[in-house]
C-alpha positions, -999 to +999 in steps of 0.1 A: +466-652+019+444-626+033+436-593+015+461-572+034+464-530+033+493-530+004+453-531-019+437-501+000+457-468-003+451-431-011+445-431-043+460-400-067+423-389-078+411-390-040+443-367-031+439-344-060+401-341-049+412-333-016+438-305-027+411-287-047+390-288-017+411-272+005+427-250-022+388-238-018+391-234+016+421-216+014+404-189-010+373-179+014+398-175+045+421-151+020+452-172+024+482-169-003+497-207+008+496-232+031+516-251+048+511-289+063+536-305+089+512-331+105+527-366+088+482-374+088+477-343+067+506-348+046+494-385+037+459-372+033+467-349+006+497-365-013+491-404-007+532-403+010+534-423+045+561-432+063+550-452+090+543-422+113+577-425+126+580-390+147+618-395+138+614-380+106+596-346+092+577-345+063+559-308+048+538-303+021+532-261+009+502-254-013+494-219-028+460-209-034+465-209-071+469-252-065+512-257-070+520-283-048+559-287-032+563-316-011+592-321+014+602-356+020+633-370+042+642-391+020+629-406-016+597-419-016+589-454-025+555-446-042+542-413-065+530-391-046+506-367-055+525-332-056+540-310-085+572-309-067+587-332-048+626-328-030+641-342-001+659-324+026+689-335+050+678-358+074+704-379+078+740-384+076+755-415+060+725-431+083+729-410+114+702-391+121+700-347+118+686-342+156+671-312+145+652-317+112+631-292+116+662-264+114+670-278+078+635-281+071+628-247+084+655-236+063+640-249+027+605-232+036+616-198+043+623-193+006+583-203-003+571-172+025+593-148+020+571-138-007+537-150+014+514-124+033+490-151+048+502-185+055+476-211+069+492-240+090+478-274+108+514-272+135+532-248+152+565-265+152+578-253+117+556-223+117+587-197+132+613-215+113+594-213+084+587-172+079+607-163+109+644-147+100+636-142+062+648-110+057+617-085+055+592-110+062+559-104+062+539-130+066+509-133+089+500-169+103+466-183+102+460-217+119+437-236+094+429-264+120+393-260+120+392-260+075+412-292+082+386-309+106+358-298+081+372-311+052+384-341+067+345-356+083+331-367+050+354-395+036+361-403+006+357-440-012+396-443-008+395-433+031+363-460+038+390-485+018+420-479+040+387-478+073+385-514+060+416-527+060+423-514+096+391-531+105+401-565+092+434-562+113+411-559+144+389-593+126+428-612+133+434-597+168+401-612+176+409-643+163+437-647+182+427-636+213+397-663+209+427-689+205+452-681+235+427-661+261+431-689+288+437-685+325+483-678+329+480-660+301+494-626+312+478-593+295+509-582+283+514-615+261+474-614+253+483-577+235+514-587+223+503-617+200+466-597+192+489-570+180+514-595+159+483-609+147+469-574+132+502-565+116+503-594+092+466-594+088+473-555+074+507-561+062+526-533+072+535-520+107+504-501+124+504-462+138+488-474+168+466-504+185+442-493+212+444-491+247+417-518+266+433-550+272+435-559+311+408-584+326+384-583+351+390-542+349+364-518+324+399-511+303+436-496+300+464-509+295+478-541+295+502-552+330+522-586+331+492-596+356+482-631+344+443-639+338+420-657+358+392-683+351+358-661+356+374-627+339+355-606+318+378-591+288+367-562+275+391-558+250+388-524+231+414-525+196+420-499+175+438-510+145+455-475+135+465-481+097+489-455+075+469-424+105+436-441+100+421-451+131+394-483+131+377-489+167+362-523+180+355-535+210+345-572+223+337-590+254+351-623+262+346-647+292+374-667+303+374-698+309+339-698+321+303-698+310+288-667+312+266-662+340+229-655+335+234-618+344+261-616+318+239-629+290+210-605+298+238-574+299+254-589+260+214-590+248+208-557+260+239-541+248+232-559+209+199-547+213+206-510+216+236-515+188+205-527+162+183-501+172+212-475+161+219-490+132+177-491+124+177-451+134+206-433+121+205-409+090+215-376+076+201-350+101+199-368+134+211-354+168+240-376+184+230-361+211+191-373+208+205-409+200+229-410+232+198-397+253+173-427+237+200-451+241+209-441+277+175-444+289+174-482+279+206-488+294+214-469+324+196-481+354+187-515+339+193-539+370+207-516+386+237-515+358+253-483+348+262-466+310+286-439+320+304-433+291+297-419+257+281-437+228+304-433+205+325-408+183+338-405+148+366-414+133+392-408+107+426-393+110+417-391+146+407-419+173+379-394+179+365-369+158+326-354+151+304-365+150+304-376+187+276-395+199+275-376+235+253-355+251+280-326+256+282-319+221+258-313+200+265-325+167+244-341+140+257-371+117+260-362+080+265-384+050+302-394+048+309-397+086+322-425+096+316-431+133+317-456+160+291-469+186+300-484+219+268-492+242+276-506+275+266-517+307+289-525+337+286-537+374+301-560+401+276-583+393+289-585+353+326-591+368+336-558+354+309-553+323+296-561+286+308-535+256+304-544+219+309-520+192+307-518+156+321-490+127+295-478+105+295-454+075+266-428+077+246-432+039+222-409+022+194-428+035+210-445+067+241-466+074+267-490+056+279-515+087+317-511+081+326-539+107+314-574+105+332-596+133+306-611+153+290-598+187+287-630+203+298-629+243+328-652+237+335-683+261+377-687+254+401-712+270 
């Protein structure tokens, strides 16, 4: 069997590394506490997941002195990384308390009555939270942009868990390479690549992407069956315990690929080589999409409209973004997608490959090693 997700998880020195660093954070912007309600945040700092369900709540408070109290819904399964950990009402003998966020709310208000500045990722718990304690005083300071700095540079454990999702997206390629033939409908084509990534991973995924019809640039899959001579661009995003992997491949159906087709794929590998040969520590993502657009767009007529790429992490896109209407810069630590593409009637629909790399000291780690070939299937 397959190495599966249950080997790449949070570890408790990566979470305690990340607790000191915001705890740091926390100091400069004068906060007393914090508090974290997103379930990605929560798992980010204490290693504790459960499955991203939205029906349950989960809350982790931190004081700037580093005590940790970690609300749970129920017991956890693993140790996670907290000083304290309870559980709150969530359910009743297995039906479910429609308002967790009352009991929850509840719990909290006795860590802020005390607190004059309380930074928070969510607004949901915020009022419940410091709101009706008598003599309250506490001032709320969303920490949102601490969060999104802290979280760009991963740590060894993240990349780890960036792997895993990626090999998920490895088994939903293999299987689309094995049942892509004309009948097929999309709907069963995303059904079966998606079955495929949850035992590749071994656990049940936060989410799975969003390209799967044929003959179209992307969206989501219809109950439309596929044709002989369809293009699939088929864009997965293995989403594993919040982190999000990104891949995209091109497959002809039933088909050969038409000399216009090859000549797009050559193109498109060609400009994902010259990224890999050309990103570092320091250069504009900007710059890159602007090189890379001017050997795409145009070419044949053929059009690049979209961006280049994006980072990503706890979020399907995050800095740096590889697009001209941001300005960012890549930095060691960022992991980051790129997507080069070029589309036209001609292409029946278009040719997209991408790949997941890890920006280096001195340049990039490929993350992602399924091959770019311009698949015949069926």
């Amino acid at each position: 069997m397959s190495e599966t997700a249950a080997s790449a998880a949070l570890s408790r020195d990566g979470c305690e590394a990340r607790q000191r660093r915001l705890v740091g954070g926390m100091r400069q912007l004068d906060l007393d506490a914090a508090l974290l309600t997103d379930p990605r945040h929560v798992h980010y700092f204490t290693g504790f997941w459960h499955s991203g369900r939205p029906l349950f709540r989960s809350a982790l408070f931190l004081t700037a002195d580093g005590r940790t109290r970690l609300f749970l819904p129920f017991e956890s399964e693993t140790d996670p990384v907290a000083e304290q950990v309870q559980t709150f009402e969530s359910n009743r003998l297995g039906t479910l308390v429609e308002d967790q966020d009352v009991v929850l709310g509840a719990d909290l208000r006795e860590l802020t009555r005390s607190i004059d500045r309380l930074g928070c990722d969510q607004h949901s718990l915020y009022s419940l939270a410091v709101e009706g304690a008598p003599g309250t005083k506490c001032t709320i300071v969303p920490i949102g942009d601490l969060l999104r700095e802290l979280r760009r540079k991963k740590d060894v454990d993240e990349v780890e868990l960036l792997r895993a999702a990626i090999r998920g997206c490895d088994a939903a390629y293999d299987t689309a390479r094995r049942v892509l033939v004309p009948g097929l409908t999309e709907v069963e084509l995303y059904a079966q690549m998606r079955a495929a990534a949850i035992v590749a991973v071994g656990e049940p995924l936060t989410e799975f992407g969003n390209d799967f019809q044929c003959g179209k640039l992307g969206s989501l899959p219809r109950p439309r069956a596929v044709e002989a001579g369809d293009t699939a661009i088929l864009d997965v995003s293995v989403v594993l315990r919040g982190y999000s992997s990104d891949l995209c491949r091109t497959f002809v159906i039933s088909a050969s690929p038409t000399n216009e087709q090859k000549d797009a794929h050559e193109r498109v590998v060609a400009a994902l080589e010259f990224i890999e040969k050309n990103v570092r520590p320091g250069v504009s993502c900007k710059e890159l999409h602007e090189e890379v657009f001017s050997r795409l767009d145009g070419y044949r007529g053929w059009k690049f409209p979209h961006h280049l790429g994006h980072g990503i992490g706890l979020t399907a896109h995050e800095a740096p973004r590889l697009n001209p209407r941001w300005n960012d810069t890549f930095r060691e630590g960022d992991v980051f997608t790129a997507e080069p593409g070029l589309y036209g009637a001609e292409l029946r629909a278009g040719i997209r490959v991408e790949h997941d790399y890890l920006v280096t000291e001195s340049g990039v780690e490929r993350l992602s090693n399924y091959s770019t070939d311009l698949f015949t299937t069926g």
